[in-house]
C-alpha positions as CSV (number, residue, x, y, z in Angstrom):
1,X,0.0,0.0,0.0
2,X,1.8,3.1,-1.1
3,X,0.7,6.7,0.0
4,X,-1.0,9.1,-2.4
5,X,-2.5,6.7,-4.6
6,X,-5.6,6.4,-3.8
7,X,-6.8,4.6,-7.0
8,X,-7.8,1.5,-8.2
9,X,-8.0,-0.2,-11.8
10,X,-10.8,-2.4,-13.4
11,X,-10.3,-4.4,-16.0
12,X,-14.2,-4.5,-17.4
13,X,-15.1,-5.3,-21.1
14,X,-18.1,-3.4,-22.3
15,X,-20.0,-6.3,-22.2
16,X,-23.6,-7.2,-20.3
17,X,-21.5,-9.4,-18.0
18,X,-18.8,-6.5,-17.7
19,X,-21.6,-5.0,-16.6
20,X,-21.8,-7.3,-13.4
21,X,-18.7,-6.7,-12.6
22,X,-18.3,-3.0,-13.0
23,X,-20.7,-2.7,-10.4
24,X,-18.5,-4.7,-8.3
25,X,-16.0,-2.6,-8.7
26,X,-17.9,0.4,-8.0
27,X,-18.6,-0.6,-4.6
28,X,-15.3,-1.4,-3.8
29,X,-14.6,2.1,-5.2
30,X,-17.3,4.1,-3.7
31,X,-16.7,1.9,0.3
32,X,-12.8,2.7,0.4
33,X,-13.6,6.7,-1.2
34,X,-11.1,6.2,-4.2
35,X,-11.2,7.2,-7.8
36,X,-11.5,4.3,-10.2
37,X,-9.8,3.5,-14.0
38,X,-12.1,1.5,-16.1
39,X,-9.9,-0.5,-18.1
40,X,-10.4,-1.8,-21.4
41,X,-8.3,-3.7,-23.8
42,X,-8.9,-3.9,-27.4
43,X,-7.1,-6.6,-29.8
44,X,-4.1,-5.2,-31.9
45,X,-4.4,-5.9,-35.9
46,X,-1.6,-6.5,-37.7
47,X,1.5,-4.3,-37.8
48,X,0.5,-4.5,-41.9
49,X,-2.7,-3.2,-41.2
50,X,-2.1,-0.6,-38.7
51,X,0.3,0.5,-41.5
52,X,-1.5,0.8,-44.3
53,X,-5.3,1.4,-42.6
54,X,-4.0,3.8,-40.5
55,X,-7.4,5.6,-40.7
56,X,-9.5,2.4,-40.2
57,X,-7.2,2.0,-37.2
58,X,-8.0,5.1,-35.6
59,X,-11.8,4.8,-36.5
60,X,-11.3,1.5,-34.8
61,X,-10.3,3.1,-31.6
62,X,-12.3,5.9,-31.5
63,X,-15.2,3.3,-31.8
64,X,-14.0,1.3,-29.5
65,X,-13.4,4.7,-26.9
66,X,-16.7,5.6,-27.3
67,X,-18.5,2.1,-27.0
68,X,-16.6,1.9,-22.9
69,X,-18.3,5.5,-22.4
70,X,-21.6,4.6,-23.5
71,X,-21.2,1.0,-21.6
72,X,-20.1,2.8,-18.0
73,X,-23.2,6.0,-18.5
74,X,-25.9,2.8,-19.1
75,X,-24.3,1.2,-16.3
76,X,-24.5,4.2,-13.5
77,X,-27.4,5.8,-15.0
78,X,-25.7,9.3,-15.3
79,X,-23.1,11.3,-16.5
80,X,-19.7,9.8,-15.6
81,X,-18.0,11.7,-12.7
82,X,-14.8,13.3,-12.0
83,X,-13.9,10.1,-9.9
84,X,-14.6,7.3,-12.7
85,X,-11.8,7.1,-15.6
86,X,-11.8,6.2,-18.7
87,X,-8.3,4.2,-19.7
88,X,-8.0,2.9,-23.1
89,X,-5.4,0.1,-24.3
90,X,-4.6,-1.4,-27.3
91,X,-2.8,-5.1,-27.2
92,X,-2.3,-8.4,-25.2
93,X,-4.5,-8.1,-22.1
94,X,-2.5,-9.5,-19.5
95,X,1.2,-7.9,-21.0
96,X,-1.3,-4.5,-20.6
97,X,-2.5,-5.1,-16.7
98,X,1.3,-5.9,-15.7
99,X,2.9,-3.1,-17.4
100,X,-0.1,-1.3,-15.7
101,X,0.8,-2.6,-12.4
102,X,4.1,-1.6,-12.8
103,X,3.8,2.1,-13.7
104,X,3.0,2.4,-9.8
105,X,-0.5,4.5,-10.4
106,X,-2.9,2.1,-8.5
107,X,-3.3,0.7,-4.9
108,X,-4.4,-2.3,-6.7
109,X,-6.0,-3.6,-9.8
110,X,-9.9,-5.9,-10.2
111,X,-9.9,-8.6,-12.3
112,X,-13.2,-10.9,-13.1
113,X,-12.3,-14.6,-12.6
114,X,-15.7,-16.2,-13.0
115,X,-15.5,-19.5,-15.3
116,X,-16.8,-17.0,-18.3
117,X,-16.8,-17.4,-21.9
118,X,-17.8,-13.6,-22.5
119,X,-15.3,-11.7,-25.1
120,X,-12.7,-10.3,-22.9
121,X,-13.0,-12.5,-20.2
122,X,-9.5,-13.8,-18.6
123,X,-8.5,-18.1,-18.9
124,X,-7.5,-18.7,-15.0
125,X,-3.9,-19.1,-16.1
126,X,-3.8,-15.7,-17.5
127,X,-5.4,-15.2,-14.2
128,X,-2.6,-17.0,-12.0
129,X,0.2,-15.4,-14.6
130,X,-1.1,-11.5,-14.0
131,X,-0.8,-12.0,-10.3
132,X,2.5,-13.7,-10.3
133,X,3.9,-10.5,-11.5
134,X,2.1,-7.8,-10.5
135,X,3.5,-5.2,-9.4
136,X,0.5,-4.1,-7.1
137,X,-2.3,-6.3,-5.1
138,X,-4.9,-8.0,-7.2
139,X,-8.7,-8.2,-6.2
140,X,-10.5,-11.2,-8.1
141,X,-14.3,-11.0,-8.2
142,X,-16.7,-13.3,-9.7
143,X,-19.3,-11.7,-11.1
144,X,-22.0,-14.6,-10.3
145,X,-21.2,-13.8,-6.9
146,X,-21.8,-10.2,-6.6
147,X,-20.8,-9.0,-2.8
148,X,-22.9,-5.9,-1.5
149,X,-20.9,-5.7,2.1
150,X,-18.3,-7.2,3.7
151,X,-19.0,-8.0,7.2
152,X,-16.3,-10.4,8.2
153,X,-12.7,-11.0,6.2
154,X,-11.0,-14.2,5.9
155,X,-6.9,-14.3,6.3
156,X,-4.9,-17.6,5.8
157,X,-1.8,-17.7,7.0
158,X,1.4,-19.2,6.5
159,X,3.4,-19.6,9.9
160,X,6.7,-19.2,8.2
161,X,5.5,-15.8,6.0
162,X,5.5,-12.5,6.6
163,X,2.0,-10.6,7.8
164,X,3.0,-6.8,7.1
165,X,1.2,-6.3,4.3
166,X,-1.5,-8.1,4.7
167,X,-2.2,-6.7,7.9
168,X,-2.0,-3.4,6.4
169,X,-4.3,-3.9,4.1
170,X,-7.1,-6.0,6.1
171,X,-6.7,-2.9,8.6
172,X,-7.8,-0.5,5.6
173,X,-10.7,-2.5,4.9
174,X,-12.0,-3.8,8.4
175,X,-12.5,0.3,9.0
176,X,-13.8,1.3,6.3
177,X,-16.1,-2.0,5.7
178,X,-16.4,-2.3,9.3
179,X,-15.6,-6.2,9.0
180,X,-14.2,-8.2,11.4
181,X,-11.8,-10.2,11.0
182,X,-10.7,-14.2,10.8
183,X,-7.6,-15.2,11.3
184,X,-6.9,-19.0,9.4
185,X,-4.6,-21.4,9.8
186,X,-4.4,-25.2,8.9
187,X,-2.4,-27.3,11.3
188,X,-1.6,-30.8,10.1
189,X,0.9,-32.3,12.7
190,X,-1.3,-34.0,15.5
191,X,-0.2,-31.5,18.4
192,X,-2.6,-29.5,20.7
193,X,-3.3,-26.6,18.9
194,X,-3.3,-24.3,21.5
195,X,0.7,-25.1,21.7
196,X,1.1,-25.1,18.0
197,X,3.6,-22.1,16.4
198,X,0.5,-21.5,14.0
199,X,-1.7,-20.6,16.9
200,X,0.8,-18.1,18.8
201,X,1.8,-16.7,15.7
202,X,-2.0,-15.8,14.7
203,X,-2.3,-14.8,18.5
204,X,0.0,-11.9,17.8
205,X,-1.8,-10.9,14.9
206,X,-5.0,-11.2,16.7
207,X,-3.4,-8.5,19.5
208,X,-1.9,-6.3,16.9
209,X,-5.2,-6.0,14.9
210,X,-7.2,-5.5,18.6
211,X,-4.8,-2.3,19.3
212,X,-6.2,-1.3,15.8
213,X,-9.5,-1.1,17.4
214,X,-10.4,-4.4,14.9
215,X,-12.6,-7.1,16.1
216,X,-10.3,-10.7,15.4
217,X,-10.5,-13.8,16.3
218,X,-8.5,-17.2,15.2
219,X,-9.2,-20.5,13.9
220,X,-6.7,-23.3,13.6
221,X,-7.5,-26.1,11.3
222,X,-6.6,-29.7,12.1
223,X,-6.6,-31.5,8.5
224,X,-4.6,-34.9,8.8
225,X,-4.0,-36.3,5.4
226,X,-6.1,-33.6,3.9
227,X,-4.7,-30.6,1.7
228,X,-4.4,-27.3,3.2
229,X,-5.7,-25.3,0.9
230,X,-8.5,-27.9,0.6
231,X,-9.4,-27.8,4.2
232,X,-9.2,-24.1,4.4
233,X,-11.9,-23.4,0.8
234,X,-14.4,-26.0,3.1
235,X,-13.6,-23.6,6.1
236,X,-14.6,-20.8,3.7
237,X,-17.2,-22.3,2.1
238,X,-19.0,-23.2,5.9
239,X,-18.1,-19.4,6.8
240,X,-19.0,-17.5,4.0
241,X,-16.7,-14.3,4.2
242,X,-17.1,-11.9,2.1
243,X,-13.7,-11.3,1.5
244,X,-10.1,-13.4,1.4
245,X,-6.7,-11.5,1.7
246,X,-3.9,-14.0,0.9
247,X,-0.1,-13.2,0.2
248,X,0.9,-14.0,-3.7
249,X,3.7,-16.6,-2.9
250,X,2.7,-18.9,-0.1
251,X,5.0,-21.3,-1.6
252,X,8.6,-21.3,-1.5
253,X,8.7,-22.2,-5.4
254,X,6.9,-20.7,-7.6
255,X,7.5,-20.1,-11.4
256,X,7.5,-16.8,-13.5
257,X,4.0,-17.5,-15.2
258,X,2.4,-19.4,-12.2
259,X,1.8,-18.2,-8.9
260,X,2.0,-21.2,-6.4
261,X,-0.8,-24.0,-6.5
262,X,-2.2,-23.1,-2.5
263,X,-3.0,-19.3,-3.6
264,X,-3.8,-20.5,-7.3
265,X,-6.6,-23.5,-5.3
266,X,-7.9,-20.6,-2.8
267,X,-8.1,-17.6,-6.0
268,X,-10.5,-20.1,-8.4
269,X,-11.6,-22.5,-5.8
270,X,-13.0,-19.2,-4.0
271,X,-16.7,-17.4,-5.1
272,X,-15.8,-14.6,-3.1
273,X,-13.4,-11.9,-3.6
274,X,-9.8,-12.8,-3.0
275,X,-7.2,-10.2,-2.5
276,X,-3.9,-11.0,-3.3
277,X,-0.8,-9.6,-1.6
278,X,2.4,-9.8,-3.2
279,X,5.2,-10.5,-1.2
């Protein structure tokens, strides 16, 4: 989270299900009091034709300009304010959200990952590859799933990672959603979990987020021969939070493209918004 930014960035084809998630986004937006990009991404034609049709091309655009104006005024039912921006690409989608992510403009950046088959929408391993490299947090929303307040947030954690950020970030969003807060870990040695490492280490971030004025409690998860990440979507599933805040690389290896397969399981396997926190 850096100071001053105070902006967030949707990716949202003008589409009826774009739709759906645009007003996601816009709650999101409106909750935390930041301005919003609406992002859209068009394909590129040809170097050939940009070349030679250069005024086709910029009809193209211009079409394609006005088409995400017209989509976000049906949307909101009004003029577009000061506070909702209009940002315009031309290319590969995901090459566009990470060199977005790394020009440093955004707190963080909405992506749709709902099983869709809408033009525009994103394959989960374009997904899993635009996270690995962001530069910036990522929130995933399903559209199918639309979430109108967020009364309790969901945390996972990782005994041997580090909480800054994350805590940072639930912080933010317990005040201004008024949430409380879960703290999650699974446990699967067969030790009382009261005298596990997992537990004291989520008992300090339980005390650190109480001297925040932040309601907290933890929850250790006993799963055996079960997969964490499998035990904790049940745990989610049973709770129903309304958001998850998870750091990017939970595992120690992890490729370029792929971000490891616990956040990848919790991101998809999730209906509710996940917020990933890179390192």
């Amino acid at each position: 989270m850096k100071n001053g930014l105070n902006s967030i960035l949707a990716f949202i084809p003008p589409s009826k299900e774009g739709e759906l998630v645009l007003k996601e986004a816009l709650y999101f937006q409106q909750t935390l009091g930041m301005r919003i990009f609406v992002l859209n991404v068009i394909r590129v034609p040809s170097l050939l034709f940009q070349k030679f049709q250069a005024k086709k091309m910029e009809n193209l655009i211009n079409v394609a300009k006005q088409n995400l104006k017209d989509f976000i005024k049906y949307v909101i039912q009004e003029e577009i304010p000061k506070n909702i921006i209009l940002n315009f690409k031309s290319g590969d989608v995901v090459s566009t959200l990470i060199n977005e992510s790394k020009r440093g403009g955004y707190d963080f950046i909405i992506v749709d990952k709902s099983k869709s088959s809408f033009k525009g929408a994103l394959h989960w391993i374009k997904i899993d590859k635009f996270i690995s490299q962001s530069h910036c947090p990522v929130l995933t929303v399903n559209k199918d799933f639309p979430v109108r307040e967020i009364k309790k947030i969901i945390i996972p954690i990782d005994i041997s990672q580090s909480t800054k950020k994350r805590l940072l970030w639930a912080t933010l969003f317990a005040k201004k959603f008024n949430s409380k807060i879960q703290i999650v870990s699974a446990l699967n040695v067969n030790i009382n979990e009261v005298k596990s490492l997992a537990f004291k280490n989520a008992e300090k971030i339980k005390h650190q987020l109480w001297d925040q004025g932040i309601e907290c409690d933890v929850k250790i998860l006993k799963v055996h021969k079960k997969e964490k990440h499998k035990a904790i979507l049940e745990y989610i599933e049973e709770e129903k939070p309304e958001l998850v805040i998870i750091r990017t690389h939970q595992e120690p290896i992890f490729s370029g493209n792929r971000i490891g397969k616990f956040v990848s399981e919790i991101v998809h396997g999730c209906k509710r918004p996940v917020f990933t926190v890179n390192y």
